[in-house]
N, C-alpha and C positions, 0 to 999 in steps of 0.2 A: 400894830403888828409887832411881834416878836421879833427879836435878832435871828435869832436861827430860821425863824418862817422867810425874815429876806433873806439871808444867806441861800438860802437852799432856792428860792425862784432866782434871786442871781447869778448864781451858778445855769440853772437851768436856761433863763433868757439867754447869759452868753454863749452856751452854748447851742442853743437854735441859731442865733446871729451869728456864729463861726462856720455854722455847717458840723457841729462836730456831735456824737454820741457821748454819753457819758463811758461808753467801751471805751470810744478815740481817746476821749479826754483823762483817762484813768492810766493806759499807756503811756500817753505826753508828760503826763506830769510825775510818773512814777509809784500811784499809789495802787493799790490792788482795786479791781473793779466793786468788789465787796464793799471795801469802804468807801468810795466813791456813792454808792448804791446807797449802804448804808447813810450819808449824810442828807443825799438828795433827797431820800424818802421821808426822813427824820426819827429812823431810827437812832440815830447819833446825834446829843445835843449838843454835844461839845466839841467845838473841832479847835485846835492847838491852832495857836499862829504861825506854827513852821506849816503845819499842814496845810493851810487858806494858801501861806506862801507856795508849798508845790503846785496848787490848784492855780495859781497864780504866773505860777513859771508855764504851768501846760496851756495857760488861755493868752502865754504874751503878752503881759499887762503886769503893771506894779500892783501893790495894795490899796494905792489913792487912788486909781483908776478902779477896782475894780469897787470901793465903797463909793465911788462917786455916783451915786444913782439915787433918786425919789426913794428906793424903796428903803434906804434905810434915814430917811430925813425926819421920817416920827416913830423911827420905835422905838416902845414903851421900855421904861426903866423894869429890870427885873429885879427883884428879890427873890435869893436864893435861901 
């Protein structure tokens, strides 16, 4: 799996297990819905690490909490 393909299901799983929409969650953490949209769907491959962080402040979690997941325990090396 790609980094971006787990970014975007981790995003999405925690937000199932929050209870929350990607609307709520776009709100909370101050990004526009748009890009928010944009990420989950993978229109967007690149997300900044301030930006993981507001996603991060909206889901109440650090950043080692929110990589601590299987999903990103074998992805692949990319070359760009």
């Amino acid at each position: 799996m790609r980094s971006n393909e787990a970014l975007r299901l981790r995003i999405r799983q925690l937000c199932r297990d929050k209870g929350l929409t990607i609307n709520a969650l776009s709100r909370t953490c101050g990004l526009t819905q748009s890009t928010l949209n944009n990420i989950v769907s993978g229109r967007n491959n690149s997300v900044t690490l301030s930006t993981l962080q507001k996603i991060c402040d909206g889901l109440d979690m650090d950043l080692s909490e929110f990589f601590d997941s299987d999903l990103f325990r074998n992805v692949e090396q990319e070359i760009f």
